[in-house]
Residue, then its C-alpha position, 0 to 999 in steps of 0.5 A: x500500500x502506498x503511504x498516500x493510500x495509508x494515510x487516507x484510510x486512517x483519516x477516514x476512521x478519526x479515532x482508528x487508535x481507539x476503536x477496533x476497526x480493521x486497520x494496518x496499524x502495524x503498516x503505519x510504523x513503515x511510513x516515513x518520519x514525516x507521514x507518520x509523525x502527522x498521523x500521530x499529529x492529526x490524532x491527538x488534534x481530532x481528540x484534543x480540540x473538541x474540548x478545547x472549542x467547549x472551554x473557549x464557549x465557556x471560559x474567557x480567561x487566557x489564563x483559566x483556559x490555560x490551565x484547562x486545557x494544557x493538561x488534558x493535552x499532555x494526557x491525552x498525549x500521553x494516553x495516545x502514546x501508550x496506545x501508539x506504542x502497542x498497536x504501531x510498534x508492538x511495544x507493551x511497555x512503550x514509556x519504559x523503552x523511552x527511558x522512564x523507569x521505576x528504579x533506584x538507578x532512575x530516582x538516582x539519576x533524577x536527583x543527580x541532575x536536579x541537583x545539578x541543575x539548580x547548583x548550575x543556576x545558583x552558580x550563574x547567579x553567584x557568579x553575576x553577583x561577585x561581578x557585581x551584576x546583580x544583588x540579592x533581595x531579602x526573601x519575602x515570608x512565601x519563600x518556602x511556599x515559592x520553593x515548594x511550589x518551584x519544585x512541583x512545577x518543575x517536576x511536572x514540567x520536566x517530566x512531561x517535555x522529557x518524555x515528549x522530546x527526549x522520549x517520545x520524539x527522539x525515538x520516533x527521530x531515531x527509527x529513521x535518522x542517524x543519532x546525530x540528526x535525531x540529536x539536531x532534530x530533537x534540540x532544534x525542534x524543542x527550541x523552536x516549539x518553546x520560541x513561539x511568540x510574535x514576530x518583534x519578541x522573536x527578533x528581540x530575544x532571538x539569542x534566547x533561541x542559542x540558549x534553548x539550543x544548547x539545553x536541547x542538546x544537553x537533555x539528549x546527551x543527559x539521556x544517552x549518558x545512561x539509557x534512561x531520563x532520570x538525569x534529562x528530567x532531573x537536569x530539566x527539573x533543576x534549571x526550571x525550579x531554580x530559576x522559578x525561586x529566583x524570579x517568581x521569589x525575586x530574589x535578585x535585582x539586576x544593577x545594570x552596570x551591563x547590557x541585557x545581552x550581557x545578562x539575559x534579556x528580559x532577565x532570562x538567563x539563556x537570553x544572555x551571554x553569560x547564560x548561554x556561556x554557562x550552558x555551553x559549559x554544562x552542554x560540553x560536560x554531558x557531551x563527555x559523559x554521554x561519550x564515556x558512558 
């Protein structure tokens, strides 16, 4: 069957993964990258934005709407995968061959990394302070509810952009890519997918776009590193719940003795050279890691 004539008999059935109608699934896993990645694509649209258009009828908060919709999202991704995993490729345990285990090795690795990564961007901001860049602020009396708080949005992020990018789209990268494209792809595609915003925000935070780049790169070679996520979602986990206490604590305060591309436009760190520089760093550190071991 050519991939044209593939592709159109499952657009004929919207819900094909989850109805037992007579389908090749298994034909799908020989379809090119592209042709697959837009089933999988369409699916998770025809069943996420049904509910999206009832939560815009009904709410009109941008950021309720928000915070409704995103979570069925990453369920519904998640929920899709799963069945992905065993009617496609024949892989009842598809998470696990990502990488995300219930194991001593991957709690130890997740704690790694997310010691790793706040110790990185505390060092950063150390670093901007003996520079005399920035100050520190007293904390206000939320700080223990902001560092709790920082923490469980940082898990919760890093464990779901983990298994998108670094599990789920790598491994779809690497069933028809070299690691070395799958790698570029993967980071450029995160990278992208994090920089969509209005045209003027892209050109004036455009070296952000390096920065995200470089964490891309960084998280794939985390997971090489070891076979498994632990250390990409805990490195991811870090970064993120450091930067969540510094800025949402507002613990610091830049003193503009420099430029902001110096220091991260916007007061984001991977918007600026030092941020970037530092990433750089961490990024060449994983690279020797996923090397050796």
């Amino acid at each position: 069957m050519e991939a044209a004539e593939l592709l159109s008999s499952f657009i004929l059935h919207p819900f094909f993964f989850l109805l037992p109608v007579p389908l090749p699934f298994t034909k799908l896993a020989t379809l090119p990258f592209f042709p697959r990645l837009g089933v999988f694509l369409l699916a998770l649209a025809i069943l996420w934005l049904p509910y999206v258009a009832i939560v815009y009828q009904w709410v009109d908060d941008a950021n309720t709407i928000s915070l409704l919709v995103m979570p069925v999202l990453f369920l519904e991704f998640f929920g899709l995968v799963y069945v992905w995993g065993r009617r496609v490729y024949h892989v009842p345990q598809i998470f696990q061959s990502y990488g995300l285990e219930r194991s001593r090795p991957f709690v130890r690795d997740l704690l790694q990394g997310l010691g790793t990564g706040v110790t990185s961007l505390v060092s950063l901001f150390l670093v901007q302070t003996v520079l005399g860049w920035v100050v520190w602020q007293a904390p206000s009396e939320r700080l223990l509810l902001t560092v709790l708080e920082g923490l469980l949005v940082a898990l919760g992020f890093g464990l779901a952009e983990e298994t998108i990018f670094r599990g789920w789209l790598l491994d779809e990268l690497q069933r028809d890519y070299s690691p070395t494209v799958a790698l570029w792809g993967s980071a450029i595609v995160f990278a992208g997918l994090h920089f969509i915003r209005p045209l003027d925000e892209i050109l004036k935070t455009f070296p952000q776009f390096a920065g995200l780049l470089l964490l891309g790169l960084t998280l794939v070679w985390a997971k090489r590193a070891t076979g498994r996520l632990g250390w990409s979602v805990g490195l991811h986990g870090g970064l993120t719940w450091g930067y969540y206490m510094v800025n949402v604590g507002q613990l610091i305060r830049h003193t503009g003795q420099v430029p902001e591309w110096v220091t991260g436009i916007g007061n984001n760190p991977l918007a600026g050279a030092i941020g970037i520089g530092f990433m750089g760093s961490l990024a060449l550190w994983m690279w020797g890691r996923s090397r050796i071991e």
